[in-house]
C-alpha positions as CSV (number, residue, x, y, z in Angstrom):
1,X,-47.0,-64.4,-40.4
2,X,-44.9,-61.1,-38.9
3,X,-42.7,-61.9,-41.9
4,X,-45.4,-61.7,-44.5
5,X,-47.1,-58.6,-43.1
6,X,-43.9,-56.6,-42.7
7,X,-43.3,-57.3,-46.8
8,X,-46.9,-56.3,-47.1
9,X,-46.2,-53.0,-45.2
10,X,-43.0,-52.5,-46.9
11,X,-44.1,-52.8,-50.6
12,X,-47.4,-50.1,-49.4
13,X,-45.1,-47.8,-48.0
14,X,-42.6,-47.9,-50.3
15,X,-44.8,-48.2,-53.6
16,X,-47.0,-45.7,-52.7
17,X,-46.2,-42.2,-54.0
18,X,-45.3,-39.4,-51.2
19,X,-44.7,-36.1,-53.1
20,X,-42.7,-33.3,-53.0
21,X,-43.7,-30.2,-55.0
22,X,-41.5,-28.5,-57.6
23,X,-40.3,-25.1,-56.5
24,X,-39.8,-22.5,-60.0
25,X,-37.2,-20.3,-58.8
26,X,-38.5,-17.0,-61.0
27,X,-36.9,-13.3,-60.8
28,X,-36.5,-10.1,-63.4
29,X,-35.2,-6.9,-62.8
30,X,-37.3,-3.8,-63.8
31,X,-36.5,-1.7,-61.7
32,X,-37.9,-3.5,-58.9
33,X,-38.4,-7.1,-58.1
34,X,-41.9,-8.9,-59.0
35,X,-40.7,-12.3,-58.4
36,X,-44.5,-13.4,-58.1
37,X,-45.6,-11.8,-61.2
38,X,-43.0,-12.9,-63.3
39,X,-43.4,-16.2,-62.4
40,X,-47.0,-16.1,-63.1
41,X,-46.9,-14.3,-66.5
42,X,-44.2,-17.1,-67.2
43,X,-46.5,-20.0,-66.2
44,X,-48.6,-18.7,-67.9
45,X,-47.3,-18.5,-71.6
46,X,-46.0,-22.0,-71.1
47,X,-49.3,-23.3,-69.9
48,X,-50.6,-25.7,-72.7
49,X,-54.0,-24.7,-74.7
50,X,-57.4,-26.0,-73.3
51,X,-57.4,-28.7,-76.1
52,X,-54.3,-30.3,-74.8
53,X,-55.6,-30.5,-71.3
54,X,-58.6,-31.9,-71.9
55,X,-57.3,-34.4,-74.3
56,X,-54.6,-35.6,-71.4
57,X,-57.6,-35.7,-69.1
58,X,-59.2,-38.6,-71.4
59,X,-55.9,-40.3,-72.2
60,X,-55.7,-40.8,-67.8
61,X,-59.0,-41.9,-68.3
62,X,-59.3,-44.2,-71.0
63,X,-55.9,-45.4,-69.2
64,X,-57.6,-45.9,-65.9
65,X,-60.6,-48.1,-67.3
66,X,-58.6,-50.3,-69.4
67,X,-55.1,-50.5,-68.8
68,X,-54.1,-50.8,-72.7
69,X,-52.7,-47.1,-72.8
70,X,-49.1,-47.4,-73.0
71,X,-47.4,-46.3,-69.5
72,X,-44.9,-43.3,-71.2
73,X,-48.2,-42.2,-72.6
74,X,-50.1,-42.0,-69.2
75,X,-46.9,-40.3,-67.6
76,X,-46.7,-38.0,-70.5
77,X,-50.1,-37.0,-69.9
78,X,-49.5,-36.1,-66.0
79,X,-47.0,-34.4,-67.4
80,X,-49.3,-32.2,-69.3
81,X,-51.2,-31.3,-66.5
82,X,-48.7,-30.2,-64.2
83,X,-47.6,-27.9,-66.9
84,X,-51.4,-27.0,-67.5
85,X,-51.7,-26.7,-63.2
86,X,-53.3,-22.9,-62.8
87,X,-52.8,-21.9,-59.2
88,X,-55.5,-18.9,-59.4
89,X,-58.9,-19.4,-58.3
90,X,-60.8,-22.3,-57.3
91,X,-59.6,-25.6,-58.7
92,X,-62.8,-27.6,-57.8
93,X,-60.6,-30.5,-56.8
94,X,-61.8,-30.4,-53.4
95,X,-65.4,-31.3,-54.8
96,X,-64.2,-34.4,-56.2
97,X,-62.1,-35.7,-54.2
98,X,-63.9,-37.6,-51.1
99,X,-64.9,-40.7,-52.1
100,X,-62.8,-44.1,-52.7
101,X,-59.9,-44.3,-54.8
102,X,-58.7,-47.3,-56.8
103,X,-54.8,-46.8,-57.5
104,X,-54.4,-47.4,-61.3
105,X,-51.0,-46.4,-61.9
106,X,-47.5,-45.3,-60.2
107,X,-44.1,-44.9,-61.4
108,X,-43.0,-44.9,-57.0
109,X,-40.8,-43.4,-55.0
110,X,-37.2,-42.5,-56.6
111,X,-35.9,-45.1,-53.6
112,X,-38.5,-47.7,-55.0
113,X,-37.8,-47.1,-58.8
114,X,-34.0,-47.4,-58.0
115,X,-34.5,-51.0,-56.6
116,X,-37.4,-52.8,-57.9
117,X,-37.8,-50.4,-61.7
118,X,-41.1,-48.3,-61.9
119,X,-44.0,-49.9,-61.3
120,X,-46.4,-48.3,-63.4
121,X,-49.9,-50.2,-63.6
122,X,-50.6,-51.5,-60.1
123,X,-50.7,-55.1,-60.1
124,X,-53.2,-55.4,-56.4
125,X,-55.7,-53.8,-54.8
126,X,-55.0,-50.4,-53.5
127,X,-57.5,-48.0,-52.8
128,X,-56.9,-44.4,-50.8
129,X,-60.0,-43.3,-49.2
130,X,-60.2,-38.9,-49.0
131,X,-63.3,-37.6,-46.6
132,X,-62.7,-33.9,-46.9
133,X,-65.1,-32.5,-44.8
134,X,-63.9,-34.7,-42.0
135,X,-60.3,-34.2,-43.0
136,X,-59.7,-38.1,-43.0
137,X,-57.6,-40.3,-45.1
138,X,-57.5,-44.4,-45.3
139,X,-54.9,-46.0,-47.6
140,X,-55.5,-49.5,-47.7
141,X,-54.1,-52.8,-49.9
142,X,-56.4,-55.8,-50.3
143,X,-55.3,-59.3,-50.4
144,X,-57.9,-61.4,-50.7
145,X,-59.2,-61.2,-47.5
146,X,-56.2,-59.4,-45.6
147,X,-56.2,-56.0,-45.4
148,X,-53.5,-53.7,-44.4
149,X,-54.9,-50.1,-43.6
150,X,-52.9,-47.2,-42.9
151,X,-55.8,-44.1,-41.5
152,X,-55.3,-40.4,-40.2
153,X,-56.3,-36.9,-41.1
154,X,-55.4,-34.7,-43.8
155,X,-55.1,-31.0,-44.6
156,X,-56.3,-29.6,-47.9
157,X,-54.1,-26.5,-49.4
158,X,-56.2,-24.9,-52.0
159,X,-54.2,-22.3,-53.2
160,X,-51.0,-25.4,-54.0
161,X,-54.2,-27.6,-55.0
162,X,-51.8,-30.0,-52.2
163,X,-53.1,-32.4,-49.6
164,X,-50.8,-32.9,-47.1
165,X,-52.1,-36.0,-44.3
166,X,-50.4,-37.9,-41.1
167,X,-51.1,-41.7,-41.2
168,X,-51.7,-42.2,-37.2
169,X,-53.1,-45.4,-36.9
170,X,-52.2,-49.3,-38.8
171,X,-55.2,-51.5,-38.8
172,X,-54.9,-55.0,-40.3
173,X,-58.2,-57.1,-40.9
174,X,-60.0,-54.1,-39.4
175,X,-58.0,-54.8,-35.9
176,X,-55.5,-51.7,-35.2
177,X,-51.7,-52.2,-34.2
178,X,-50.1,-50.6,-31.4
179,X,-46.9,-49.6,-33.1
180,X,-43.7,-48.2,-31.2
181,X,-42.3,-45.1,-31.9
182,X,-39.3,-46.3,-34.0
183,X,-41.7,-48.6,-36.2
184,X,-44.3,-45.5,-36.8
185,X,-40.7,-43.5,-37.9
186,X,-39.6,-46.1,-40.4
187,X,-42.8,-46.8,-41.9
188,X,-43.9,-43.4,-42.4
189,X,-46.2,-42.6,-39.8
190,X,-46.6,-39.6,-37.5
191,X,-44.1,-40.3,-34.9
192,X,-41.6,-37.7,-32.2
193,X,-39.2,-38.0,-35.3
194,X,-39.8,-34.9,-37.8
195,X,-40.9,-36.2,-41.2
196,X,-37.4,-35.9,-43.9
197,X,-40.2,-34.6,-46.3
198,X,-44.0,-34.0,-45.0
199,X,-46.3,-36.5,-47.0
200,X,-48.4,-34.9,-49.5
201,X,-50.2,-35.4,-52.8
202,X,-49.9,-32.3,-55.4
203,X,-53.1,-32.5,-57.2
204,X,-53.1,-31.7,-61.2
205,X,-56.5,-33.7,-61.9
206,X,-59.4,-34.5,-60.2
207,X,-63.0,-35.0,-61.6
208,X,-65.8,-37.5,-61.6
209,X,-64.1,-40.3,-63.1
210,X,-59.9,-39.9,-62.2
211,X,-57.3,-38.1,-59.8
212,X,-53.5,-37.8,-60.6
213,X,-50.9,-36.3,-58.7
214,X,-47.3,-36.0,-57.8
215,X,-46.0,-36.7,-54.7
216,X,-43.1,-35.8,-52.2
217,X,-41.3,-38.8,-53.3
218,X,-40.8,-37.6,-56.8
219,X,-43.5,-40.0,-58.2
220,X,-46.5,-39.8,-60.2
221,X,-49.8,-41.5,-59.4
222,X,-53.3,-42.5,-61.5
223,X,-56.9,-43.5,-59.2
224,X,-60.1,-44.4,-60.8
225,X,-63.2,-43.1,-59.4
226,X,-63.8,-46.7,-57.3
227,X,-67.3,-47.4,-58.3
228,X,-66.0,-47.3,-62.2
229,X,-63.7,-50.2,-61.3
């Protein structure tokens, strides 16, 4: 039974995108330095037209409900979107987001698309739970009637439209694991060891029907709204 759960913790853990955000590295010389506003005006003149936005928003979508949208064609869109990411202002992503989650699609961690290929449409239940006002997060996978439930809180940064959370707790079928330290380190849980890269989603989408973002394992990932599933 240990056997079977530690597989089932493994594949969560390791399928699951953690993200990293991409750092631009933007200067000019004008006679002084205005790293910041170069960067912007750049972003800016490669940010793709309203039109292409909104038609990557409904490809995610259409790919969320049914599945049939060809994986390169989901990533592509994401890909869309990150380039389309405006930092200024209110994104409204914080609006959407608490609710229940069903995870559609992943391409995983570079460490789990070097071993096992990218995943892309998720092939069981997976469903990340976001309560913003009470800064908690659940990530959970559904077998039947096993469940294996990774909770803790989470921090919203507006400005990097980036949710950054600490798993503290393991539940499985509802009862919660007393883990020790080393096990909470290699499974990605808040531990005494530092984190290699602080767990965080980088939101480029989130509205009343689908989420996407990139996380701090270099993947991509796709939720439906769960109540649409």
């Amino acid at each position: 039974h240990w056997l079977i759960l530690a597989l089932l913790v493994t594949l969560l853990t390791q399928s699951l995108p953690l993200f990293q955000p991409r750092w631009l590295w933007v200067a000019g010389f004008t006679g002084v330095w205005k790293p910041q506003q170069i960067q912007t005006a750049r972003q800016a003149a490669d940010r793709p037209p309203p039109q292409e936005r909104q038609a990557a928003l409904d490809t995610l979508a259409m790919s969320a409900l049914t599945k049939k949208t060809p994986p390169g064609e989901v990533f592509g869109a994401i890909q869309i979107l990150e380039k389309a990411r405006d930092a200024s202002g209110d994104s409204g992503f914080s609006n959407f987001l608490t609710g229940e989650w069903r995870l559609v699609y992943t391409t995983g961690t570079k460490k789990t698309e070097d071993e096992v290929g990218r995943i892309n449409y998720v092939p069981i239940t997976a469903v990340q739970r976001f309560d913003m006002a009470e800064r908690f997060i659940r990530n959970g996978v559904y077998l039947g009637p096993i469940s294996i439930e990774f909770e803790g809180t989470l921090h919203w940064i507006e400005e990097r439209r980036r949710l950054e959370f600490d798993f503290e707790e393991l539940k499985v079928c509802g009862i919660s694991l007393p883990l020790p330290d080393f096990v909470r380190s290699a499974i990605g849980m808040r531990s005494s060891t530092p984190y290699k890269k602080q767990p965080a989603f980088n939101f480029v989408a989130a509205d009343d029907r689908i989420a996407a973002a990139r996380g701090a394992g270099g993947g991509v990932a796709l939720w439906l709204r769960n109540e649409l599933v």
